[in-house]
C-alpha positions as CSV (number, residue, x, y, z in Angstrom):
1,X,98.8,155.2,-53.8
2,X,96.7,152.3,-52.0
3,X,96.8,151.9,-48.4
4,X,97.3,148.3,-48.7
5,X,96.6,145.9,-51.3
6,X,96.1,142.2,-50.2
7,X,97.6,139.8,-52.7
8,X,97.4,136.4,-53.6
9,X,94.7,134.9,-52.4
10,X,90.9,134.0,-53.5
11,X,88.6,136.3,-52.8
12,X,85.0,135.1,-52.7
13,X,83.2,138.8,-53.2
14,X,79.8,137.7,-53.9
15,X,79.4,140.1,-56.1
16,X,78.2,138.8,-59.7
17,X,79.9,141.1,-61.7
18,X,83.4,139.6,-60.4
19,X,82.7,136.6,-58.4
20,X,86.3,135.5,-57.9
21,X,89.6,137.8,-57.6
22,X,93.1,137.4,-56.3
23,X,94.2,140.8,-55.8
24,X,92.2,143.6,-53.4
25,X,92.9,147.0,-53.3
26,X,92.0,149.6,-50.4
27,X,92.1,153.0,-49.3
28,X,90.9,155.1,-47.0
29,X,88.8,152.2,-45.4
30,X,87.1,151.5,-48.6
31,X,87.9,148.8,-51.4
32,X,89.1,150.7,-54.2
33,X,89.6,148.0,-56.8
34,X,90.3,144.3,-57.5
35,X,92.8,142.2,-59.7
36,X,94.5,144.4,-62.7
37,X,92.7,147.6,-61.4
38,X,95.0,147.6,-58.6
39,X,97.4,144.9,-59.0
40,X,100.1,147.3,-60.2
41,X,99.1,150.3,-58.1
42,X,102.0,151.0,-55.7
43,X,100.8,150.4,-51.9
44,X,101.8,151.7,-48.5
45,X,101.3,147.7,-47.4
46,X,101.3,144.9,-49.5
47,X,100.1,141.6,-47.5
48,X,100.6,138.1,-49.1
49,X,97.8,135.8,-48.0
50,X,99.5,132.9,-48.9
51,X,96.8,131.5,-50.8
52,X,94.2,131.9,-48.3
53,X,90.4,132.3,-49.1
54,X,88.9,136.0,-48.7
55,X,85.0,136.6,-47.8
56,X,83.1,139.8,-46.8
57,X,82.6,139.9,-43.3
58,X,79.9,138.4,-42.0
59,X,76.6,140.1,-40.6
60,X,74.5,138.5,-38.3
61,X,71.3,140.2,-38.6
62,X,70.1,138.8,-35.0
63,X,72.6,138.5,-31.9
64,X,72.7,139.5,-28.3
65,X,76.0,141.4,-27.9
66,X,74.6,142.7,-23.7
67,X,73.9,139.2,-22.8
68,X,76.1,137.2,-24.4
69,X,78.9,139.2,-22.4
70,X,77.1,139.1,-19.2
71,X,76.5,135.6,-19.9
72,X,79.7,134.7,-20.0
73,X,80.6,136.4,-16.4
74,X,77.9,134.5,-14.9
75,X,77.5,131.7,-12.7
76,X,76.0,128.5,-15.1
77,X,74.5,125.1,-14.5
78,X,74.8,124.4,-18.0
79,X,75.4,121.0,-18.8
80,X,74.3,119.9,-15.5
81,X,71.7,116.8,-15.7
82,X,70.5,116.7,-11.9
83,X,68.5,118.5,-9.8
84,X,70.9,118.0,-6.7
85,X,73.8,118.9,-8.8
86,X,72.1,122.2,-9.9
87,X,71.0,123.2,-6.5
88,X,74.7,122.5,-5.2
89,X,76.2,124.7,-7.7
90,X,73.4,127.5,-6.6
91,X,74.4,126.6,-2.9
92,X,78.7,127.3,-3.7
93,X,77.0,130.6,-5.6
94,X,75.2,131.8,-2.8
95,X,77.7,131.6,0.2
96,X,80.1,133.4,-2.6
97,X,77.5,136.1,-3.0
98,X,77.6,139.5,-1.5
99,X,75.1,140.4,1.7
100,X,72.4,138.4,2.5
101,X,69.3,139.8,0.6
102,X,70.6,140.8,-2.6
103,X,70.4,139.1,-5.9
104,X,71.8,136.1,-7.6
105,X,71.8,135.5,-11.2
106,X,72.5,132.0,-12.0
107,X,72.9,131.1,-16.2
108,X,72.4,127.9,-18.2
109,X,68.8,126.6,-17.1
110,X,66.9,124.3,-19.1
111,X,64.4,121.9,-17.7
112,X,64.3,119.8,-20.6
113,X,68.1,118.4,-19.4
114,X,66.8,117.9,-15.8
115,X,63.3,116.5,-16.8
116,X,61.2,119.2,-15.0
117,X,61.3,122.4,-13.9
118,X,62.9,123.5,-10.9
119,X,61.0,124.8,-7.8
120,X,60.6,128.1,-5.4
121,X,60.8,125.7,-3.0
122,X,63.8,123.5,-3.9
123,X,65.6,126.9,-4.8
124,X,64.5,127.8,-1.2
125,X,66.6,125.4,0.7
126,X,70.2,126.7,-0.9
127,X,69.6,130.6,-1.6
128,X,70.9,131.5,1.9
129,X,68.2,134.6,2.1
130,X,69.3,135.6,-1.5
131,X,67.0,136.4,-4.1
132,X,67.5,133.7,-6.7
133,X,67.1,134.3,-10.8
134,X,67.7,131.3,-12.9
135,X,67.5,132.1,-16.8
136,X,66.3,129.7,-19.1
137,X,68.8,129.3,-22.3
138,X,66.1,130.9,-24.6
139,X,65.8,133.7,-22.4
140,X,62.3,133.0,-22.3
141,X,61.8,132.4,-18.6
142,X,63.1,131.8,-15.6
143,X,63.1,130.6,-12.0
144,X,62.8,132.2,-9.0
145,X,62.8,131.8,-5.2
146,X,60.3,132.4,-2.6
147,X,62.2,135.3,-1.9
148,X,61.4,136.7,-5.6
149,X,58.0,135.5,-5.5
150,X,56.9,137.8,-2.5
151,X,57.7,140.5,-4.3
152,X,56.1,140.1,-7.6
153,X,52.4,142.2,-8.0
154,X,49.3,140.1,-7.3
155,X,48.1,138.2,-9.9
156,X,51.6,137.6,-11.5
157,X,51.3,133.5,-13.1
158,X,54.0,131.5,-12.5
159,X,54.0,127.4,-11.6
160,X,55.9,127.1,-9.0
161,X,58.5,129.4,-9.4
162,X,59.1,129.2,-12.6
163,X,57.9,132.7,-14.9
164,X,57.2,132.7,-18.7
165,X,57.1,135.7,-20.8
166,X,55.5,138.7,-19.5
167,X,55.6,137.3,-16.3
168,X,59.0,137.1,-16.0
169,X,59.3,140.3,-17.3
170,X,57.7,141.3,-13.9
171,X,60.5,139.8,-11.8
172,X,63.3,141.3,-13.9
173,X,61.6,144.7,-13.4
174,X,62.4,144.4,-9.4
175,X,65.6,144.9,-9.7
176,X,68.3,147.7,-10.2
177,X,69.3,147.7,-13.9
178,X,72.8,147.4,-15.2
179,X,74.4,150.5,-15.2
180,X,76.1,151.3,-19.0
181,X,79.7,150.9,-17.9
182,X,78.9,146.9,-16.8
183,X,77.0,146.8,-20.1
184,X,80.1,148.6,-22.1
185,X,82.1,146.1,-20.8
186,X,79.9,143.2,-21.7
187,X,79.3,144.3,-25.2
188,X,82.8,144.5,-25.5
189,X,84.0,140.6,-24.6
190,X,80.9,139.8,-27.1
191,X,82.2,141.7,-30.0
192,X,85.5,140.4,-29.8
193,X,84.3,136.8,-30.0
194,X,82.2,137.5,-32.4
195,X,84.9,138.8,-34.6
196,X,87.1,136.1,-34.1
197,X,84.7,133.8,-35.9
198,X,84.7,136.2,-38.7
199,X,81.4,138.3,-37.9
200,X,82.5,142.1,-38.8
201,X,78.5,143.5,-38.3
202,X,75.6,142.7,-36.3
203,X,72.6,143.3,-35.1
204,X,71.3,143.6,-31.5
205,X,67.9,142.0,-31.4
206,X,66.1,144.6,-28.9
207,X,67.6,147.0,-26.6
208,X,65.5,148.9,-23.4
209,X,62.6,146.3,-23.5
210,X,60.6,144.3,-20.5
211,X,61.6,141.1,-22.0
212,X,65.2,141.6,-23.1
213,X,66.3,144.6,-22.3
214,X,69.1,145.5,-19.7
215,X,68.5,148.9,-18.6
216,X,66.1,151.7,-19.6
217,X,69.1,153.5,-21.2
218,X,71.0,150.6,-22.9
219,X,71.3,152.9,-26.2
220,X,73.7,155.3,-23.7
221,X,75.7,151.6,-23.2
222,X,76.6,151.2,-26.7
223,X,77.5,154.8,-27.5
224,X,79.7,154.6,-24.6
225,X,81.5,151.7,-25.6
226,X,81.4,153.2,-29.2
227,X,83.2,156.0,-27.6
228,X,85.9,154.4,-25.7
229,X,87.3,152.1,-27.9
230,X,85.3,148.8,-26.8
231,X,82.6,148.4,-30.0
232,X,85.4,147.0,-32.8
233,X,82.3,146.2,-35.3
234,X,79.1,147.2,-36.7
235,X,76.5,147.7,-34.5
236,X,72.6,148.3,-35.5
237,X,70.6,148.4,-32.5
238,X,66.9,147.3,-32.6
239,X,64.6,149.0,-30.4
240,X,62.1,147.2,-28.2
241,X,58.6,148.0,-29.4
242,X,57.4,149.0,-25.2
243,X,59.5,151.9,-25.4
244,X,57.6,153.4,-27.7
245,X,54.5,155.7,-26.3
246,X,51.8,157.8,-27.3
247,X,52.9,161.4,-29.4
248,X,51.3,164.4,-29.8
249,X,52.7,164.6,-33.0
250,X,51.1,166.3,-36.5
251,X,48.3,164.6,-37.2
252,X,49.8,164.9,-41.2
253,X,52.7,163.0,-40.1
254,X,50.0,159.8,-39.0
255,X,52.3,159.0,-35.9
256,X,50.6,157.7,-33.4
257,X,53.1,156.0,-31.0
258,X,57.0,156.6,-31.2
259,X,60.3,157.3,-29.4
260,X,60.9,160.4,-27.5
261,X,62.0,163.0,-30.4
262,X,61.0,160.8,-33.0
263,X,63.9,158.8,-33.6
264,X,63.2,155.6,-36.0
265,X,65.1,153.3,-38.0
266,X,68.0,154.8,-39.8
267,X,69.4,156.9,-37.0
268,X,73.1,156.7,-36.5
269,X,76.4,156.1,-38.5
270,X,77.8,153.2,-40.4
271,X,79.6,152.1,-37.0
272,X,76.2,152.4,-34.5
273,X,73.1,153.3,-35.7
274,X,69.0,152.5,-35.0
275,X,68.1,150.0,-36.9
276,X,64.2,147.9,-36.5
277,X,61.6,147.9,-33.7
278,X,61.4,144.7,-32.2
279,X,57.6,143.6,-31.5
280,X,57.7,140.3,-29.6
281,X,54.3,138.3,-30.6
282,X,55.3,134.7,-28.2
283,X,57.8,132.9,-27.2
284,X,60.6,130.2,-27.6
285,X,60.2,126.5,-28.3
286,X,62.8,125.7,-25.8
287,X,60.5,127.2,-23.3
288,X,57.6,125.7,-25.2
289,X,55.9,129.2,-25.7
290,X,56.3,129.4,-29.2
291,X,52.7,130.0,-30.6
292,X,51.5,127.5,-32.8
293,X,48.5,127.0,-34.6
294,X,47.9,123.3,-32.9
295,X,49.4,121.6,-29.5
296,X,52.9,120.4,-29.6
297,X,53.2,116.7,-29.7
298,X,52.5,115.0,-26.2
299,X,51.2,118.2,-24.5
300,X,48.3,119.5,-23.8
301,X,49.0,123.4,-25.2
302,X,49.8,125.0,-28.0
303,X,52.0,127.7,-26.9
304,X,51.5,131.8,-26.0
305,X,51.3,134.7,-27.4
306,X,52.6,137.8,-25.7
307,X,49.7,139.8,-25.3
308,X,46.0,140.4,-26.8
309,X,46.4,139.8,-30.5
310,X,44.8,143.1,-31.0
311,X,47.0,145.1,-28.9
312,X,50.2,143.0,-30.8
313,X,48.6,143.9,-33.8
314,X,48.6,147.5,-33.1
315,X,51.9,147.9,-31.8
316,X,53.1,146.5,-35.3
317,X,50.9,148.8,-37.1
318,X,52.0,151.9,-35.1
319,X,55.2,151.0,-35.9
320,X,54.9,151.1,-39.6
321,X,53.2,154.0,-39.9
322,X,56.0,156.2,-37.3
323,X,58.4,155.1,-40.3
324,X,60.0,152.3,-38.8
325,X,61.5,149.1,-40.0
326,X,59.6,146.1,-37.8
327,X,61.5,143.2,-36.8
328,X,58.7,140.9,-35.5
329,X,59.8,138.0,-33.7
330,X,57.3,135.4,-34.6
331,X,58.3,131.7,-33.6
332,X,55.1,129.9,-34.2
333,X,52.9,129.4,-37.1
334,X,50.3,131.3,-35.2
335,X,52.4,134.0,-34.3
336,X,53.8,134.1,-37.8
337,X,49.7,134.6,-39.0
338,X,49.2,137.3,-36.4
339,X,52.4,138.9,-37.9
340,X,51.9,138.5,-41.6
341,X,48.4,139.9,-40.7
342,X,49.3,143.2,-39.2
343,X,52.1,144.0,-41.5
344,X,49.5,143.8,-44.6
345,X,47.0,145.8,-42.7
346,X,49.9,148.6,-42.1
347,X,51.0,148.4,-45.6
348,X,46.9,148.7,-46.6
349,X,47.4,152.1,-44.8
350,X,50.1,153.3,-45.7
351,X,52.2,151.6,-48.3
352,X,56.1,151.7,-48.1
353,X,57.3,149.1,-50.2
354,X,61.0,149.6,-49.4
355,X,60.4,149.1,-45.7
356,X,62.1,145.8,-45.4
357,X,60.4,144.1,-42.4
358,X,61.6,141.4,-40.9
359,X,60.0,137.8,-39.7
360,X,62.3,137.5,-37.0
361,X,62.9,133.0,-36.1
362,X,60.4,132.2,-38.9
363,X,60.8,129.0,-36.7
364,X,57.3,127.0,-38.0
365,X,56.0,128.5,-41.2
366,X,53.1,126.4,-43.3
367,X,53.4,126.0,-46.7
368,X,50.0,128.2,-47.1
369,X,52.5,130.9,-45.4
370,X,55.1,131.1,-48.0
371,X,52.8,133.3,-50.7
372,X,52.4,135.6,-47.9
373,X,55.8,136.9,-47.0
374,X,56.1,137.5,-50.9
375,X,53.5,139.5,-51.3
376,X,54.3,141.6,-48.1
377,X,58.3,141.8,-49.2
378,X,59.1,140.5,-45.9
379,X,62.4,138.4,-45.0
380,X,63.1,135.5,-42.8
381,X,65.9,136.2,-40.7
382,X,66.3,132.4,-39.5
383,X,68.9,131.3,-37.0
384,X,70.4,127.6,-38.5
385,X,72.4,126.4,-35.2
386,X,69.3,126.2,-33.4
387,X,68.1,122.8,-35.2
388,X,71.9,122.2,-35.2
389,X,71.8,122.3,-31.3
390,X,68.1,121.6,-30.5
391,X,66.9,119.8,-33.5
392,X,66.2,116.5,-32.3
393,X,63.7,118.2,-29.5
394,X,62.5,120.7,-31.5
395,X,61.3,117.8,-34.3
396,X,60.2,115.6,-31.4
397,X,57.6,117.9,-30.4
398,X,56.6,119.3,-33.2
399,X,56.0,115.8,-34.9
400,X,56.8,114.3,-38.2
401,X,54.5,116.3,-40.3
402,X,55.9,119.8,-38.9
403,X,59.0,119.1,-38.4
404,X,60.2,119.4,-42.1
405,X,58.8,123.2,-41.6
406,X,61.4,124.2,-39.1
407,X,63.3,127.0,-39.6
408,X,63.2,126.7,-43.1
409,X,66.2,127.5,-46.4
410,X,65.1,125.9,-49.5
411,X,61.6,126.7,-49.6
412,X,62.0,130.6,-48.6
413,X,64.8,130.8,-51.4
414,X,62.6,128.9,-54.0
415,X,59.3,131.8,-53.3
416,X,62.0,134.7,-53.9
417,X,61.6,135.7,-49.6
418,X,65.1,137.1,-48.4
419,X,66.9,134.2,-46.6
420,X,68.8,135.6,-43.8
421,X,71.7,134.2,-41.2
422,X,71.6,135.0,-38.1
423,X,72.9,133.5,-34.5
424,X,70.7,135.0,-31.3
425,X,74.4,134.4,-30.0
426,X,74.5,133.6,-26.8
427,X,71.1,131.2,-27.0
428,X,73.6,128.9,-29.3
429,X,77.1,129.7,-30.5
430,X,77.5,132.0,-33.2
431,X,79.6,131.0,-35.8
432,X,79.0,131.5,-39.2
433,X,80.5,129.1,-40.7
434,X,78.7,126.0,-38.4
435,X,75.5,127.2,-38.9
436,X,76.6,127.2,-43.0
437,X,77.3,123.8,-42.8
438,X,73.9,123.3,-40.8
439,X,71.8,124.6,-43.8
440,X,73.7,122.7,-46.6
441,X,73.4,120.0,-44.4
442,X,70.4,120.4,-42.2
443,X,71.8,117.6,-39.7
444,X,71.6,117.9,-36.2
445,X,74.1,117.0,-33.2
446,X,72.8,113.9,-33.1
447,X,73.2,112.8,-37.0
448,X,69.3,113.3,-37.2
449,X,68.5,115.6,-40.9
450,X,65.6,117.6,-40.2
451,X,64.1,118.5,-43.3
452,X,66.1,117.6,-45.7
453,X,64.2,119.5,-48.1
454,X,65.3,122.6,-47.1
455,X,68.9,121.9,-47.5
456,X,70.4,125.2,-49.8
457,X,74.2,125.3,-51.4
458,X,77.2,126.8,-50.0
459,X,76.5,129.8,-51.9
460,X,72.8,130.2,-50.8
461,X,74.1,130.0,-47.4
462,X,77.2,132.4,-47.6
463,X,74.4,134.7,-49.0
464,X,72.7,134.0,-46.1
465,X,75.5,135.6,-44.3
466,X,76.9,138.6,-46.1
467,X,74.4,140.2,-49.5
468,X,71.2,139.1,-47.4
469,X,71.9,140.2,-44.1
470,X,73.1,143.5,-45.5
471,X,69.8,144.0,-47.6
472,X,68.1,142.9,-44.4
473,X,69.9,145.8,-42.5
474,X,69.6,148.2,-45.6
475,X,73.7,148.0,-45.3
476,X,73.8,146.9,-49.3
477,X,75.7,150.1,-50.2
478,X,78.3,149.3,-47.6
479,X,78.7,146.0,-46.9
480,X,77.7,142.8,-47.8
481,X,80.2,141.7,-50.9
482,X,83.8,142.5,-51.9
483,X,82.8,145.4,-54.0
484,X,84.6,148.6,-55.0
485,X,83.0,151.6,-53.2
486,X,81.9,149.4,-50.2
487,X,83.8,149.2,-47.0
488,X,86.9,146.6,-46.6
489,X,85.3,144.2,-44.2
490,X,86.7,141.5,-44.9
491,X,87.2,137.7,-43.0
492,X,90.6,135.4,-44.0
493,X,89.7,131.7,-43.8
494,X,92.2,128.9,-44.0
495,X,90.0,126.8,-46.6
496,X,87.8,127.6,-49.3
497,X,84.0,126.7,-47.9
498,X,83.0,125.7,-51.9
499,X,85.5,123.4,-52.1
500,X,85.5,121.0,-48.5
501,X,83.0,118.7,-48.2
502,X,79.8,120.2,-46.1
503,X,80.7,118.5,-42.8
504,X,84.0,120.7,-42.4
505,X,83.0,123.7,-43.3
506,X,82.5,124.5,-39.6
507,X,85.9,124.1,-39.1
508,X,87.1,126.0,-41.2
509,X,89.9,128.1,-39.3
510,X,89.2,131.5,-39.5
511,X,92.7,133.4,-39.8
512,X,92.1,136.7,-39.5
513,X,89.2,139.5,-39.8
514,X,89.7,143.1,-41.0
515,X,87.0,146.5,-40.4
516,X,87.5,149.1,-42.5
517,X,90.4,147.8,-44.0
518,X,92.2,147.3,-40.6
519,X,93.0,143.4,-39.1
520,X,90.2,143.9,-36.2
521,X,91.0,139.9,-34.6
522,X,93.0,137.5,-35.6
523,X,93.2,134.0,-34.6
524,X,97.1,133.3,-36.0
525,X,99.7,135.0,-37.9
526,X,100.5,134.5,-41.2
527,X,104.1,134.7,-41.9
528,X,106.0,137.3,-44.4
529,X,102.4,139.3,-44.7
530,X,104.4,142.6,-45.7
């Protein structure tokens, strides 16, 4: 006897051998069968969809589940245009703050909507003997007071307050982490968004680093919302490449850097596991610290790397050869070569074919570049909505003959690389199905296409989303497609995304989403379901 069959409705499965069915079967968490192998199975639950279209769950292969719940419990100027109107909103914040001398965490910050960067000195005048933290959107700087400033070692850079990068790194280093219970609970408020727009798996794009990373001991964070209840979805956890350190391991086993007890990508169970090391190599274009291999357009710079290419290089190659899966963010072109160029030096010595790394962004790759991540098996795990949100910037100052290269779909499709959908949730939103409709489309909020070239289909895109993102994760005998075996992951849509024209596929309701066979979120009810 089934558990529950789900009945009349179209299910998309993405699987080849039986792209389309009407009738699913499950058990025991898994799906056990589709159409006649289960229609006249008898079932503990049978639930009429009503005609409703059926996809896997989705995966998005690169999200941030800690901040986008903190995030959302924080004080934000977002939106704001004005640099009176930002320093009032820090003002109300500050008098509302606890004691005089602790810290404030302010959300939302981007200079680019104000014109220039804020100042120490501006944030000065309203922090009411508070240490002030603004974080920029990408979560690639900041800005800080006076009060933060005095504090930071000697020879820290910053211009005026505001810290890039490694710098501020520095200032989030002063002070106390968040403890895992503030983190369970933020994780939680992510997860269930995140499954109400029909995302049943994710991956957390670096836990316990400098740059990103919340506490020392976020791993302990996740296992103890896993634990209580809060973690209603997949979670692989990438691990920030500066917690590894040196090993006195075998010198047979080549190791020379790792994790404490040698834990590496794979650890874990099909609800929380380890997944890739996260090697940062620059920065954001928002912040205008992606590294590119020439200036942006009407400045004077071309961007920054996070460190001495050799010691980058290194930490890539010391990562391959401890066993790990590499998830190397790499925004600009010049990051990208330092990238490519340290993952084919690692696989020169020692080759491990099925390793799977990742370009994390891929946000300004050359045509030259393609070949590369070919030869190297690598995958671009691309994030759609943020030319849907930032395009008209992002194409401004990279200029006319870069801008088609921007987080590319068509071309990496057309040279066989993995295309991969992702969000880096909370830096845009992280719907699926808008940033779908962003690659089919490639339009920006504006009405501006950016690289129209690179448009793919629906289905290129839904792959994007569910077979690639679960090769991407090496999920592909779990998840990924509506197949019998895998698990019942599964999101209810109220229209079919192959059949609306592109611009509504982003709002397309999503009804209902199901984990291991169980309805995780739900959005509305659909009558006479049993």
């Amino acid at each position: 006897m089934l558990c529950t069959r789900l009945t009349n409705a179209r299910f998309l499965t993405m699987d080849p051998d039986h792209p389309v069915a009407h009738d699913l079967g499950i058990w025991r968490s898994r799906i056990v069968g589709l159409d006649e192998a289960v229609t006249s199975l008898p079932a503990r639950e049978v639930i009429d969809l009503q005609g409703a279209t059926v996809l896997p769950g989705f995966i998005d292969a690169h999200v941030r589940l800690a901040w986008t719940g903190l995030k959302a419990d924080t004080v934000s100027i977002a939106g704001r245009t004005r640099i009176e109107d930002v320093l009032a909103v820090v003002a109300r914040a500050a008098d509302r703050a606890g004691p005089p001398g602790g810290w404030l965490t302010i959300a939302g910050y981007d200079q680019r909507a104000l014109g220039r960067h804020l100042t120490a000195p501006e944030l000065d005048t309203v922090s009411a003997g508070r240490k002030v933290f603004l974080l920029h959107d990408s979560g690639h700087g900041c800005v800080v007071n006076s009060a933060v400033l005095d504090l930071l070692p000697a020879g820290i850079p910053h211009e005026n307050g505001f810290l890039a990068e490694g710098a501020m790194g520095a200032a989030r280093a002063l002070r106390l982490p968040y403890s895992q219970r503030e983190l369970a609970e933020a994780i939680r408020r992510a997860a269930r968004t995140a499954l109400s727009e029909g995302v049943t798996a994710c991956a957390e794009a670096g836990i316990g680093g400098a740059l990103f990373g919340h506490s020392p001991v976020e791993l302990g964070a996740y296992q103890l919302a896993r634990e209580e209840g809060l973690l209603p979805l997949r979670v692989q956890l990438m691990v920030a490449a500066d917690r590894l350190g040196p090993v006195a391991a075998h010198r047979d086993d080549g190791i020379p850097r790792a994790l404490d007890l040698g834990l590496r990508t794979g650890f874990g169970d099909d609800r929380l596991s380890v997944g890739a090391l996260k090697v940062y190599t620059d920065g954001g274009m928002m912040a205008r610290t992606a590294a590119l291999s020439r200036p942006y357009e009407g400045l004077d710079h071309a961007g920054q790397l996070q460190d001495d290419p050799g010691v980058l290089a290194d930490t890539i190659v010391a990562g391959h050869l401890a066993g790990w899966q590499l998830a190397v963010h790499a925004i600009g072109d010049r990051a990208a070569d330092l990238a490519l160029d340290a993952l084919e030096r690692a696989q020169r010595l020692r080759p491990r074919p099925g390793a799977r790394h990742r370009i994390e962004h891929a946000g300004l790759i050359r045509p030259d570049q393609l070949p590369r991540f070919v030869r190297l098996g690598v995958s671009a795990v691309v994030q759609p909505s943020f030319l849907r949100h930032f395009g008209d910037d992002y194409a401004a100052v990279m200029g006319a003959e870069r801008a088609p290269w921007l987080y590319r779909g068509r071309a990496f499709l057309d040279h066989g690389i993995p295309l991969v959908g992702s969000s880096d949730r909370p830096v845009t939103d992280g719907s699926p199905l808008r940033a779908v409709q962003f690659m089919v489309e490639r339009t920006s909020g504006s009405g501006q296409v950016i690289g129209p070239d690179e448009g793919v289909t629906v289905d290129e895109a839904l792959r994007a989303y569910t077979v690639a993102g679960a090769f991407a994760c090496h999920w592909e005998d779990t998840l990924g497609s509506l197949t019998p075996g895998k698990a019942a992951d599964l999101v209810v849509l109220g229209d079919d995304p192959r059949r609306v024209g592109p611009s509504r596929i982003g709002d397309i309701e999503v009804v209902a989403t199901y984990v291991d066979g169980g309805e995780a979120g739900s959005n509305r009810s659909l009558p006479d379901w049993t």
